[in-house]
C-alpha positions in Angstrom: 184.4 -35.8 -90.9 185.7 -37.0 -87.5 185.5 -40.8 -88.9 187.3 -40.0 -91.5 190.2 -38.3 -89.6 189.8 -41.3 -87.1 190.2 -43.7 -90.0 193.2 -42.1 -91.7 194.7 -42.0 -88.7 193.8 -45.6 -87.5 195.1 -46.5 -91.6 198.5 -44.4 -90.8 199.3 -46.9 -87.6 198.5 -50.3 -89.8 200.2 -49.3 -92.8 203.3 -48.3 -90.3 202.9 -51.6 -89.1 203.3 -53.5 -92.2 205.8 -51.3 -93.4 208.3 -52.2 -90.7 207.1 -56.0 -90.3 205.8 -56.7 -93.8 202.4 -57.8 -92.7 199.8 -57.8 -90.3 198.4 -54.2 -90.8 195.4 -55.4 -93.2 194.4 -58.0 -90.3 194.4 -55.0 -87.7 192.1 -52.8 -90.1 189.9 -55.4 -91.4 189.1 -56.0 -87.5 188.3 -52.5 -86.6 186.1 -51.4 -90.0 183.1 -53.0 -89.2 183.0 -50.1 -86.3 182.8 -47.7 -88.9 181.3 -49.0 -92.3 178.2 -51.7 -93.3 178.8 -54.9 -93.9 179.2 -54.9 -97.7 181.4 -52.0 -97.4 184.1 -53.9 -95.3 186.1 -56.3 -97.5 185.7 -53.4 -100.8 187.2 -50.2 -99.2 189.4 -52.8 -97.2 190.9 -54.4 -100.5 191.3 -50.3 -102.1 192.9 -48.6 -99.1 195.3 -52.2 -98.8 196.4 -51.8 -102.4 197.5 -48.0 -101.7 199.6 -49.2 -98.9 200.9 -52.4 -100.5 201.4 -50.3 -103.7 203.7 -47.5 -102.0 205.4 -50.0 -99.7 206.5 -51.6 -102.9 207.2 -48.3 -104.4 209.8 -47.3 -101.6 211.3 -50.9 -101.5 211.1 -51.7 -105.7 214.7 -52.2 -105.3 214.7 -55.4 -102.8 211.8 -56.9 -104.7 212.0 -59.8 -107.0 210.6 -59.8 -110.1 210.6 -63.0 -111.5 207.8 -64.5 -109.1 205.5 -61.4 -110.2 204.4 -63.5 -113.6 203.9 -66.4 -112.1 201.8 -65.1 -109.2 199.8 -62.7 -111.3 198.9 -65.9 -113.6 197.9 -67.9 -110.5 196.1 -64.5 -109.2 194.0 -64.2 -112.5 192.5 -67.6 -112.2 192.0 -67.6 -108.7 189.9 -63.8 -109.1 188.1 -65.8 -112.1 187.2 -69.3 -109.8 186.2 -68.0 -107.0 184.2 -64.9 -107.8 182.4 -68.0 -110.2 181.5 -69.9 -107.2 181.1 -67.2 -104.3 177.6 -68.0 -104.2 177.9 -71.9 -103.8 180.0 -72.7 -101.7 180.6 -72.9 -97.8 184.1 -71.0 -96.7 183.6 -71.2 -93.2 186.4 -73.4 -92.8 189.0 -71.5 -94.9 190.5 -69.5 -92.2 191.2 -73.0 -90.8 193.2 -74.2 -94.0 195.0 -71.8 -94.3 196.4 -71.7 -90.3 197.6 -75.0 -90.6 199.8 -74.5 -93.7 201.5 -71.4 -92.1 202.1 -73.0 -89.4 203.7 -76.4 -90.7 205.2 -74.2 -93.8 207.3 -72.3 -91.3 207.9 -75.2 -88.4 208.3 -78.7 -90.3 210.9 -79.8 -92.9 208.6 -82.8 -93.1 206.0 -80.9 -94.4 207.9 -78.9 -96.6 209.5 -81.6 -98.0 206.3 -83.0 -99.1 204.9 -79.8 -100.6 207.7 -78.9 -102.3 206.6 -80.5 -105.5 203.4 -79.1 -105.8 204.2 -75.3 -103.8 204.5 -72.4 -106.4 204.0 -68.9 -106.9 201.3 -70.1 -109.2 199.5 -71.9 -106.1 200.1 -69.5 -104.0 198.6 -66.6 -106.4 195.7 -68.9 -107.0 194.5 -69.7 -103.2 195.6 -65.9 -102.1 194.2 -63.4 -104.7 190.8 -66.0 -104.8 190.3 -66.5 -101.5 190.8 -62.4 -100.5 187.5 -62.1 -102.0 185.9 -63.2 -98.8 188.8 -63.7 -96.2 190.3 -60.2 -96.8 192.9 -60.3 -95.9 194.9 -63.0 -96.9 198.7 -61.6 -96.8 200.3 -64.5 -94.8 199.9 -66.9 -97.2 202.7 -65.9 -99.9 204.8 -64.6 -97.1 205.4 -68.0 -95.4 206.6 -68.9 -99.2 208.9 -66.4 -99.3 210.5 -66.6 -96.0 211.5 -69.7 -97.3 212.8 -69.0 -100.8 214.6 -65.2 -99.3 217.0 -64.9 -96.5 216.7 -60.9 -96.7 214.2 -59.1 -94.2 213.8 -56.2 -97.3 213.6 -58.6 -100.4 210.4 -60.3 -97.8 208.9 -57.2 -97.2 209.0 -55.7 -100.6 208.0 -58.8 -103.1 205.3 -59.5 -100.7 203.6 -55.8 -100.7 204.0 -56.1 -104.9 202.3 -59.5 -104.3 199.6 -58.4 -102.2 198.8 -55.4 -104.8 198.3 -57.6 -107.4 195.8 -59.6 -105.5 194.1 -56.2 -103.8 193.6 -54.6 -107.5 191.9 -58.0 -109.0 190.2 -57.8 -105.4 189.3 -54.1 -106.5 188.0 -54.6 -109.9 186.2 -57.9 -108.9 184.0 -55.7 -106.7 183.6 -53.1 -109.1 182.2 -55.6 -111.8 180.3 -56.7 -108.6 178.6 -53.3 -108.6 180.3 -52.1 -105.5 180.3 -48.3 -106.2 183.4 -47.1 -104.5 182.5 -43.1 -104.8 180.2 -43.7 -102.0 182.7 -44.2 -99.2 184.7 -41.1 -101.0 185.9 -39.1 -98.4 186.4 -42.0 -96.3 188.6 -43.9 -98.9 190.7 -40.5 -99.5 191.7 -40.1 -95.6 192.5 -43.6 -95.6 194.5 -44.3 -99.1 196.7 -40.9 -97.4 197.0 -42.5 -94.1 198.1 -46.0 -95.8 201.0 -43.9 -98.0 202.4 -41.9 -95.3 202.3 -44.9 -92.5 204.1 -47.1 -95.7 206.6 -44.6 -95.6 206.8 -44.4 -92.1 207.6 -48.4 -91.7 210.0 -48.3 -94.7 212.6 -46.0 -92.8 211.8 -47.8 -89.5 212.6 -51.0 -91.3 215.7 -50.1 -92.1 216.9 -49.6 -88.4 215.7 -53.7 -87.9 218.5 -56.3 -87.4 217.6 -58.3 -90.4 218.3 -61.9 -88.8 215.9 -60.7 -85.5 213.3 -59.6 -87.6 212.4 -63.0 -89.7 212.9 -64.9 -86.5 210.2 -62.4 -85.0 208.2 -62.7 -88.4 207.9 -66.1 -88.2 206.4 -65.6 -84.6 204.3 -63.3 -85.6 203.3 -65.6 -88.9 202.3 -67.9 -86.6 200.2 -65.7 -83.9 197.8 -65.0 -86.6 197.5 -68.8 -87.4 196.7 -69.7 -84.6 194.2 -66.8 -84.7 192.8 -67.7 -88.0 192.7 -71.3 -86.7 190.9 -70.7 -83.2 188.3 -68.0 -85.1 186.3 -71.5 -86.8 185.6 -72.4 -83.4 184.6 -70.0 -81.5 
């Protein structure tokens, strides 16, 4: 019982986290689970307790978010699901995290490279590499925001499109695992603290959002963006 008080309270503080910043609360939790659950336990009650909190963080913001990339992502997401749960087995991702540090970091820093991207850089893309590669990485949240930094001036229209993005790729991440034969009653009473803590702390960083300068807070998104870059970048090496 006290891990599962510890781990809704732990879920309460991430979830508050993204709420106010948009991101970076699945990266905290996904680092401190393995404390507390086996191995092929971590990315499964992970993906569940993120789509609570991206699904209520959505649900308090539906207003700011915008629809219109939600089709094109969720087509993306379904292939991506389909590719890469095909291939899981036979194929070497240890240099994903690597990948995927780089393209933050020139997404958000170099007209260059966004000029050159431009062409091929869609929602569709973006669904495909996020929702298939969250299979293994976990959590793969920076990836659509540093898209739509660039395509929304508007700290809540960020926020909110990219929690309804990130559901869609945690509930193909959910039933991915289920067809997997992850059996999710297991971690029951765990999951339930957790999916209550991720609510409340969603509610929690919406109304702390709103007290946010809206031009400070993408400047320090960005920052932040590129913190865990560099992380994702530094953690092939060492």
């Amino acid at each position: 019982m006290a891990d599962e008080i510890l781990l809704g309270l732990i879920t309460f503080f991430t979830s508050t986290v993204a709420g106010v910043i948009g991101l970076g609360g699945g990266m905290i939790l996904i680092a401190v689970l393995p404390s507390f659950l086996p191995i092929n336990a971590l990315v499964p009650v992970h993906g569940l307790t993120q789509l609570s909190s991206n699904l209520s963080r959505a649900y308090f913001g539906y207003k700011d978010i915008k629809l219109e990339v939600i089709p094109k992502f969720l087509f993306g997401s379904l292939i991506g699901i389909s590719v890469f749960a095909g291939i899981l087995y036979f194929i070497s991702l240890e240099y994903v995290p690597l990948f995927i540090g780089f393209y933050i970091l020139f997404s958000l820093w170099s007209n260059k490279f966004n000029e050159k991207i431009k062409k091929y850089e869609s929602y569709i893309l973006i669904g495909f590499f996020q929702t298939g590669l969250s299979i293994v990485v976990g959590a793969t949240g920076p990836i659509a925001t540093a898209l739509l930094i660039k395509d929304y001036n508007d700290k809540d229209t960020v926020v909110a499109t990219a929690a309804a993005l990130m559901s869609i790729t945690h509930l193909l991440k959910v039933f991915a695992f289920m067809f997997f034969g992850f059996v999710f009653l297991d971690y029951l009473g765990i999951l339930i603290a957790m999916i209550i803590g991720a609510i409340s702390g969603s509610y929690m960083g919406t109304k702390l959002r709103d007290k946010i300068n809206g031009k400070k807070f993408l400047i320090f998104l960005k920052i932040f963006l590129s913190i865990l870059a560099l992380k994702a970048i530094l953690s092939v090496f060492i």
